[in-house]
C-alpha positions in Angstrom: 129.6 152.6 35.0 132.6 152.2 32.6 133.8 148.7 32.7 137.5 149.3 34.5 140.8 149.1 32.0 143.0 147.7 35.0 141.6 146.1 37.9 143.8 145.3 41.0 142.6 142.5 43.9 144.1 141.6 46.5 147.5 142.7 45.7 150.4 142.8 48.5 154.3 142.6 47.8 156.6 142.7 51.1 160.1 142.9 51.3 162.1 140.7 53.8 159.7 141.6 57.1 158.3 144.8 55.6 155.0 145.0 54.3 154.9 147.6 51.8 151.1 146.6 49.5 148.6 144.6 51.8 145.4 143.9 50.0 145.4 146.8 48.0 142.0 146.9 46.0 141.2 149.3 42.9 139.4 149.9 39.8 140.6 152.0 37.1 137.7 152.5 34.6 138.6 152.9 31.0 139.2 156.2 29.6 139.5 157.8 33.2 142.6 159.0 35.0 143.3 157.9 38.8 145.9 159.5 41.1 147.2 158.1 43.7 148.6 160.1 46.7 150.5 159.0 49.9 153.8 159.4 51.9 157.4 158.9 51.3 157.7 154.8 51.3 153.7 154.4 51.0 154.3 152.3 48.3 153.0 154.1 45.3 155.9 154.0 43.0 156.1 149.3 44.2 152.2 149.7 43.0 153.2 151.0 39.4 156.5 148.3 39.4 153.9 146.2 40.0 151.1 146.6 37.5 154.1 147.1 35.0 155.8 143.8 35.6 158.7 145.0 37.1 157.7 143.7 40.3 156.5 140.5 41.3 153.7 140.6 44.4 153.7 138.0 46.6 149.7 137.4 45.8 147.1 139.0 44.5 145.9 139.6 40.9 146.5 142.5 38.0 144.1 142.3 35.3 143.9 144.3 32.1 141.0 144.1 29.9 139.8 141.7 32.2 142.7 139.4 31.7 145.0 138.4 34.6 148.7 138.9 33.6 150.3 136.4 36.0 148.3 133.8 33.8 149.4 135.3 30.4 152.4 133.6 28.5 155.5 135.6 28.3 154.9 136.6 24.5 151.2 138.0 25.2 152.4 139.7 28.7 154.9 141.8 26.5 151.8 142.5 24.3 150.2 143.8 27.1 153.0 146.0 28.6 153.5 147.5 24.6 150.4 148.9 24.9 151.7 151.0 28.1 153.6 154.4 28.3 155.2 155.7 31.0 156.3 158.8 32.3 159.5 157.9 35.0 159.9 160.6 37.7 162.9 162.3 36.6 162.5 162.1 32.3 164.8 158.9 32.4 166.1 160.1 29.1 168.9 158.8 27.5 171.8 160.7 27.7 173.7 159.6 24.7 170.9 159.5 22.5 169.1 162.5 20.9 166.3 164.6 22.1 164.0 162.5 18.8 165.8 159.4 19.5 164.5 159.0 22.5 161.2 160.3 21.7 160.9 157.5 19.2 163.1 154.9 21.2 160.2 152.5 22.4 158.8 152.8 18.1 162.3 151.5 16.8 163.3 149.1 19.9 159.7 147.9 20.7 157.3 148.2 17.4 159.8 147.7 14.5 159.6 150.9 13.2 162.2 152.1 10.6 163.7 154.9 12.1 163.0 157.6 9.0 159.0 157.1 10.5 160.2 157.5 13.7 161.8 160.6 13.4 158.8 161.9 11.7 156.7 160.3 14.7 158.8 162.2 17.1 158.4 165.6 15.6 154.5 165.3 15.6 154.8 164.6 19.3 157.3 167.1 19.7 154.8 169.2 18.8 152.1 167.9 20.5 153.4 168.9 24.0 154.7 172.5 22.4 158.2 171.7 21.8 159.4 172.8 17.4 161.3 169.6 15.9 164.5 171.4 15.6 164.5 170.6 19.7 164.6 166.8 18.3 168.5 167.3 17.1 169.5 168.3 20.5 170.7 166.4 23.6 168.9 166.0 26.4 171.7 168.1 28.2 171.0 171.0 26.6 167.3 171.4 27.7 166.0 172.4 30.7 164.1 170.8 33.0 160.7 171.6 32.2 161.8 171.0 28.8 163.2 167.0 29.2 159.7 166.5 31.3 158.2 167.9 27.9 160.2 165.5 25.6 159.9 162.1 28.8 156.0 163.1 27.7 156.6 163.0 24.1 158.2 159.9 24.4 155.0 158.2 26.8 152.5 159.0 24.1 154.5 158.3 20.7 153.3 154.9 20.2 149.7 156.0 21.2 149.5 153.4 24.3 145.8 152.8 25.4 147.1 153.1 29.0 149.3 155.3 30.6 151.9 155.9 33.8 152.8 159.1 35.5 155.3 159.2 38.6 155.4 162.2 39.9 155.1 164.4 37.0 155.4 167.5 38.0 158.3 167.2 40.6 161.2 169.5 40.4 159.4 172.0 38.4 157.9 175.4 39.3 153.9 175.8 40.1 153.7 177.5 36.4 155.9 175.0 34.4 153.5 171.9 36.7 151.0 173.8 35.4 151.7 173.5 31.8 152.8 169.7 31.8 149.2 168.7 34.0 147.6 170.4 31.4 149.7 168.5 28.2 148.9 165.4 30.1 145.4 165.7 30.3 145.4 166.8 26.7 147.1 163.8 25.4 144.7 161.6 27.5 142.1 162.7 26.1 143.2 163.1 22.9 144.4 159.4 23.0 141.6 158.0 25.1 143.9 156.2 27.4 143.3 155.1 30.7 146.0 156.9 33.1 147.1 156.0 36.8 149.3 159.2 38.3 151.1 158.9 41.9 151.8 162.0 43.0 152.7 164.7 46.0 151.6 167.4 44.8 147.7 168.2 45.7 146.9 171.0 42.7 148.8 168.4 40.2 146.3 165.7 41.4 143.0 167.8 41.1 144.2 169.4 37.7 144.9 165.8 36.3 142.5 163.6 38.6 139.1 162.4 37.8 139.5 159.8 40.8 141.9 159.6 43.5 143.1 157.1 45.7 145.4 157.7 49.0 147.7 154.8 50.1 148.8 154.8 54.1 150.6 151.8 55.5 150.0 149.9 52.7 146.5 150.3 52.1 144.1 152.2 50.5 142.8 154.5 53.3 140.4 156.8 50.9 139.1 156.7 47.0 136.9 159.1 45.7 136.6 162.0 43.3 139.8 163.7 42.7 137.7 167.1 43.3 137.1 165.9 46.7 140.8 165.7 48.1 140.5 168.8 49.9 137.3 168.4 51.3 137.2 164.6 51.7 136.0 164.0 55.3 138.3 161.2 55.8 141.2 162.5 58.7 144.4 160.9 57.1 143.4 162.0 53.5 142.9 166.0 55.1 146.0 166.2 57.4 148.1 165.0 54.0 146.4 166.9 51.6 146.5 170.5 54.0 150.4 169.2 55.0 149.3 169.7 58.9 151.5 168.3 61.3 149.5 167.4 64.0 146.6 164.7 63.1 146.8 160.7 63.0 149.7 160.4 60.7 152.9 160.3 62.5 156.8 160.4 61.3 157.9 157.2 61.6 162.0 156.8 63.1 164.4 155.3 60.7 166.5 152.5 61.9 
């Protein structure tokens, strides 16, 4: 078996009296893709903050390549997280740059590159998820939504990161547009040979993009397993979220 790119023990984060990670376990081999599924508030997007360093857990350990980051110094924990892409929920693009500006944002900001091979940078990538360069002199304002989730791609994958983040990809898009971005993903996976982890809520995004899946409930990992077993999984939680039934063991919790 593959050796795994990111390897999670252990790992729990809480906040004030509100367990939201306890003991979450999981392997992430290299050159694979994992999706994660779960619930509103089952802690899948604290799990990325976490991995990425934008959370601290309150134990547990995170290792890439087999090497722990709480134990790395500041300078080769930045290394680390440079060779990441991420793909935030909504694009996260920024407004008052330009569509190729923030294609090559993380290139000039991050990796020191003059912005004249940037802009050439972004227009391959551009291309890359279907999109002509001339969309690169635009704002993100004037696009449309499947088109800024095409460009927050771009941007991911124009440094070429050996590992890569997708929250919720394909949300606010139609079934056709989810489509076409689950397949650009899994295209620029491949083509890079990264290692992905994608949290998700939508069932055919997770299958199309998927090789393993994981579902978090209450703060634990309930199920992992092929991600061409969701449907037919035999565990009950996984199959009551998966089909969307209302009746079965997970219940709406009341706000307070």
């Amino acid at each position: 078996m593959t050796a795994p790119a990111i390897r999670i023990r252990g790992l729990a984060r809480a906040f004030g009296d509100k367990p939201v990670l306890n003991g979450i376990d999981l392997d992430v081999p290299a050159g694979t893709s994992t999706v994660v599924i779960g619930g509103s508030g089952s802690g899948k997007s604290v799990l990325l903050k976490c991995i990425l360093g934008l959370i601290r857990p309150d134990r547990g350990t995170i290792e890439i390549d087999g090497e722990n980051l709480a134990t790395l110094s500041p300078e080769a924990r930045a290394e680390k997280r440079a060779e990441i892409g991420m793909l935030f929920q909504n694009g996260a693009l920024f407004d008052s740059l330009r569509v190729w500006e923030n294609v090559a944002f993380g290139l000039i900001a991050r990796h020191s590159v003059r912005r004249a091979q940037a802009r050439a940078r972004a227009a391959e990538v551009l291309a890359q998820v279907g999109l002509d360069p001339s969309v690169g002199d635009l704002a993100p304002a004037e696009l449309s939504g499947g088109m800024q989730k095409r460009v927050a791609l771009a941007r991911a994958i124009a440094a070429q990161p050996r590992i890569l983040f997708f929250d919720e990809p394909t949300t606010g898009l139609d079934p056709i547009m989810g489509a076409v971005i689950d397949g650009l993903i899994v295209d620029c996976v491949k083509k890079l040979g990264s290692t992905a982890i994608a949290i998700t809520h939508d069932m055919a995004s997770a299958r199309r993009i998927g090789d393993q899946a994981a579902m978090l409930f209450e703060g634990r990992l309930v199920w992992q397993g092929p991600a061409s077993h969701l449907m037919d999984s035999g565990n009950e939680l996984v199959d009551q979220f998966v089909h969307g039934r209302r009746d079965g063991p997970i219940r709406m919790a009341l706000r307070k």
